[in-house]
C-alpha positions as CSV (number, residue, x, y, z in Angstrom):
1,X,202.4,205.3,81.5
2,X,202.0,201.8,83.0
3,X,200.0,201.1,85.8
4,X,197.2,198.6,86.8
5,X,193.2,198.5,87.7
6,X,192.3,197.3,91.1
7,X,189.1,197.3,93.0
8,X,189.3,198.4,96.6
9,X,186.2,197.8,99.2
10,X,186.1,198.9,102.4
11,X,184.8,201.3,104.5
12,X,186.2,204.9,104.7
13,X,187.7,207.0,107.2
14,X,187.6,209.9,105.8
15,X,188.4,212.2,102.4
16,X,191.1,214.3,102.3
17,X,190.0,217.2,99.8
18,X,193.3,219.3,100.4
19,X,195.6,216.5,99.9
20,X,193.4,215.2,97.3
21,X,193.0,211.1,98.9
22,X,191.2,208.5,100.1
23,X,191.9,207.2,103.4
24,X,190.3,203.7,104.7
25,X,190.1,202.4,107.9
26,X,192.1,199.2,107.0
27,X,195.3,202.1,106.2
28,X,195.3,201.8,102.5
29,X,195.5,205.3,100.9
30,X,194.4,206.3,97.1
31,X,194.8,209.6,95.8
32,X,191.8,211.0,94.2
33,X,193.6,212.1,91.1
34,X,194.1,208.0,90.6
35,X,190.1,207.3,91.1
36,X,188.6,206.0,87.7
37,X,184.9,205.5,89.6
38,X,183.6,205.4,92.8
39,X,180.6,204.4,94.4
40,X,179.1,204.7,98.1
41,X,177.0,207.4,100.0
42,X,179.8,209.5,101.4
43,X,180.8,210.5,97.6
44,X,177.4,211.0,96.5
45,X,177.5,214.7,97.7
46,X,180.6,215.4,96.0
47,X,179.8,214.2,92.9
Protein backbone atom coordinates (compact mmCIF):
# COMPACT_ATOMS: atom_id res chain seq x y z
CA UNK A 1 0.00 0.00 0.00
CA UNK A 2 1.77 3.28 -0.94
CA UNK A 3 0.36 6.51 -0.67
CA UNK A 4 1.33 9.96 0.87
CA UNK A 5 0.37 12.46 3.92
CA UNK A 6 -0.85 15.80 3.04
CA UNK A 7 -2.47 18.55 4.97
CA UNK A 8 -5.45 20.20 3.48
CA UNK A 9 -6.96 23.66 4.86
CA UNK A 10 -9.78 25.25 3.78
CA UNK A 11 -13.19 25.81 4.50
CA UNK A 12 -15.91 23.11 3.91
CA UNK A 13 -18.83 22.85 1.86
CA UNK A 14 -20.32 20.28 3.12
CA UNK A 15 -19.89 16.29 4.45
CA UNK A 16 -21.18 13.79 2.54
CA UNK A 17 -22.10 10.92 5.19
CA UNK A 18 -23.65 8.48 2.48
CA UNK A 19 -20.86 8.82 0.08
CA UNK A 20 -18.53 8.89 2.85
CA UNK A 21 -16.35 12.50 1.77
CA UNK A 22 -15.29 15.67 2.27
CA UNK A 23 -16.18 18.24 -0.09
CA UNK A 24 -14.39 21.92 0.02
CA UNK A 25 -15.33 24.88 -1.48
CA UNK A 26 -12.07 25.27 -3.41
CA UNK A 27 -13.42 21.60 -5.29
CA UNK A 28 -10.96 19.21 -3.71
CA UNK A 29 -12.69 16.06 -2.45
CA UNK A 30 -11.31 13.51 0.29
CA UNK A 31 -13.07 10.51 1.23
CA UNK A 32 -13.58 10.04 4.83
CA UNK A 33 -12.35 6.47 4.85
CA UNK A 34 -8.74 8.36 3.81
CA UNK A 35 -9.01 10.96 6.91
CA UNK A 36 -6.08 10.20 9.49
CA UNK A 37 -7.39 13.45 11.83
CA UNK A 38 -9.41 16.18 11.46
CA UNK A 39 -9.96 19.19 13.20
CA UNK A 40 -12.63 22.22 13.02
CA UNK A 41 -16.19 22.89 14.52
CA UNK A 42 -18.35 21.23 11.89
CA UNK A 43 -16.64 17.76 12.86
CA UNK A 44 -16.81 18.22 16.39
CA UNK A 45 -20.41 16.77 16.52
CA UNK A 46 -19.53 13.89 14.67
CA UNK A 47 -16.80 12.87 16.57
Amino acid sequence: MNGAYFTKIGNVRRVDEIGREILFTDGTVILLDDVVSVEGEVFEEMY
